[in-house]
N, C-alpha and C positions, 0 to 999 in steps of 0.2 A: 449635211449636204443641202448644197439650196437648188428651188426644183418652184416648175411653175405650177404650182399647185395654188389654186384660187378660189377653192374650199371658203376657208378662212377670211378673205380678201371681201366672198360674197355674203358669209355671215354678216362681216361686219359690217357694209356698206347696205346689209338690210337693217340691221339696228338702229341706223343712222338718220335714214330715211322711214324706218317709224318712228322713233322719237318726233323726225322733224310734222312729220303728218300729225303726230299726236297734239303738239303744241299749236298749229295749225292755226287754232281755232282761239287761241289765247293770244296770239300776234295779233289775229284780226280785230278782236276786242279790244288792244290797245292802239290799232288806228294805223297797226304798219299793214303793209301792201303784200302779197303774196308772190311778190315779187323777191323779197329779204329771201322768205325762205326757198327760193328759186334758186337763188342767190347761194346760198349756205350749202343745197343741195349738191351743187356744182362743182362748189370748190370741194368740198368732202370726197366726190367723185376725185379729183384733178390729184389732190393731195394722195389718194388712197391706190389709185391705178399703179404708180410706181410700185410699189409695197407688195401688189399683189401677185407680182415677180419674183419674188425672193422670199417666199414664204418658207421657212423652215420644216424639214414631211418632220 
């Protein structure tokens, strides 16, 4: 049964966004802008919002 359960949806999109925080600092070091992981954060959002619709209970 699919059911909007967003449990799952919020786990992952907090995983995604520590990682990208974790790394953070290792982008900057190599001279990109914090703007990339702006950038990544977003789309991860965009890509994952549908998903979080149809999660399987």
């Amino acid at each position: 049964m699919l059911t909007n359960n967003t449990g799952p949806a919020k786990l992952y999109l907090s995983i995604i966004y520590d990682v990208i925080e974790s790394i953070r600092e290792l982008f900057l070091d190599e001279g990109l802008e914090d703007r990339v992981l702006d950038d990544l954060r977003h789309v991860s959002y965009i890509l994952h919002k549908p998903a979080s619709f149809f999660i399987k209970k």
